[in-house]
Structure formats: structure tokens, C-alpha cells
C-alpha positions in Angstrom: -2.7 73.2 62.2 -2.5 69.7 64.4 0.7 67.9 63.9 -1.7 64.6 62.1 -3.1 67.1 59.6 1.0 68.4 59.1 1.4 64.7 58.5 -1.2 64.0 56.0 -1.4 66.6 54.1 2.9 66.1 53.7 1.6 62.3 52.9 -0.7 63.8 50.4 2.4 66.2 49.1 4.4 63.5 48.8 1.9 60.4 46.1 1.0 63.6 44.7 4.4 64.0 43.3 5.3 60.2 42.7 2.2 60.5 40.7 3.0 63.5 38.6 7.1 63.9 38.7 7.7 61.2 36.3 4.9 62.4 33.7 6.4 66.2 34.2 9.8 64.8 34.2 9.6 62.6 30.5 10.6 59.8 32.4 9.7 56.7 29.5 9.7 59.2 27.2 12.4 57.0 24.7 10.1 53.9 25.0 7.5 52.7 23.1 5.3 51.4 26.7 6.9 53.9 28.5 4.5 52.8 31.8 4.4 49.1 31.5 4.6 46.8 34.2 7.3 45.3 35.5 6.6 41.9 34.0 6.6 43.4 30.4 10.2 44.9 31.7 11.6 41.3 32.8 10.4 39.9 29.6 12.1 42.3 27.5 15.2 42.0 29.4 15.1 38.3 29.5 14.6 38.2 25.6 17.8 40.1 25.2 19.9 38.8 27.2 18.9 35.0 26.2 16.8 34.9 23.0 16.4 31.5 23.3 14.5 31.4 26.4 11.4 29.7 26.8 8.9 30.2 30.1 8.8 27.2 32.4 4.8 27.4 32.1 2.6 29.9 31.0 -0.5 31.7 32.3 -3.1 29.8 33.4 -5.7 33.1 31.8 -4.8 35.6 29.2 -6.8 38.6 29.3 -8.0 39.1 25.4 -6.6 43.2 25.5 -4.0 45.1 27.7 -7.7 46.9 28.9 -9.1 44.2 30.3 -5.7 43.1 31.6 -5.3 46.6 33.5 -9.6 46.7 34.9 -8.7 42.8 36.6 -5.7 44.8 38.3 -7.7 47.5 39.3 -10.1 45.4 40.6 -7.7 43.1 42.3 -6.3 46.2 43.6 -9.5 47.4 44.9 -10.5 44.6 47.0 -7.0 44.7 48.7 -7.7 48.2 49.4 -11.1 47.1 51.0 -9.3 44.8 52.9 -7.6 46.4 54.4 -9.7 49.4 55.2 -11.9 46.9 56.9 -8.8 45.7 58.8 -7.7 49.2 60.0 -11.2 50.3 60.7 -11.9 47.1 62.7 -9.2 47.7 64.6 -9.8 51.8 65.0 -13.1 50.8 66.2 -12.2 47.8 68.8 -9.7 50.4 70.2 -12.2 53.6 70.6 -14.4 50.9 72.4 -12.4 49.7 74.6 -11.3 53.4 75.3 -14.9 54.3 76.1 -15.2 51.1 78.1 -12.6 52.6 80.5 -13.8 55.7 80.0 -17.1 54.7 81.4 -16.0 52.3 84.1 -14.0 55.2 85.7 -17.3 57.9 85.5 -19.2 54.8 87.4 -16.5 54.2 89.7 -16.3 57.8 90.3 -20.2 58.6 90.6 -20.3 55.0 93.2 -17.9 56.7 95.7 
């Protein structure tokens, strides 16, 4: 086994357990959104430490259900993803080219002499 497929597959190992340790672990288990997001989180905690608070502006859209809220981060997610797959295999690609270029000026060279 190469040491890149070591690597991955420990990469793998390794968001395969972030992903499933705190399911197998109860982690949330004594909340009523035991996965929310971070922003439900700071809201709660905001609202007990100062009840009184009021937001300094408010959202500019409200998504009519948590489902529809949760699909526009997936998608949102998804395009950064794309992004920057396009990024890394831009770059991937400009190097392997660039690597054959030399590749192939050195056969010439060699094959001129």
C-alpha cells in the first residue's frame, strides 16, 4: 500500500468518525435541537444571558421552514465544493502540463543530439 493511499484512507478513517462518534456517543442527546447550528446556539445563549436583547437588523430572507433553510446550505455548500474542485483540478492539470512539457523538451533535446 503507497504511502498517499495510507494517507487517505486514515483521512477517510478519520470524517468517518467525526461523522458518526457524536451520534454513537449521545452527544445532544439532553437537547431538544440537539444538531442545530451554531447561530440557533448564540441566540439561545444571547437570550439568556440578556433577555432584553434586540438584533441590530434582521435577515434580509427568511426561509419559510428549517428544510428549506438546510437545502439553500446545502446548495451553498455545494457550489463552494465545486469551486474549489475546479480550483485544485485547474491547478493539478496546469502542473501535469507543464511536467509533460519538460518531459517532452528533454526526449527532443535528447533525440536532436
Amino acid at each position: 500500500m503507497s504511502r498517499n493511499t495510507r494517507i487517505n484512507a486514515l483521512l477517510l478513517l478519520a470524517v468517518a468518525a467525526l461523522a458518526v462518534l457524536p451520534l454513537v456517543l449521545g452527544l445532544g442527546d439532553h437537547k431538544e435541537e440537539p444538531f442545530a447550528g451554531a447561530d440557533a446556539e448564540a441566540e439561545t445563549a444571547i437570550t439568556e444571558i440578556e433577555p432584553d436583547y434586540e438584533p441590530w437588523f434582521s435577515p434580509l430572507y427568511e426561509p419559510p421552514s428549517g428544510e428549506i433553510e438546510s437545502a439553500l446550505f446545502a446548495v451553498q455548500a455545494a457550489i463552494g465544493a465545486g469551486v474549489l474542485a475546479y480550483y485544485f483540478g485547474l491547478r493539478r492539470g496546469r502542473r501535469q502540463g507543464a511536467e509533460r512539457a519538460v518531459a517532452t523538451a528533454r526526449r527532443d533535446a535528447s533525440e536532436g543530439d
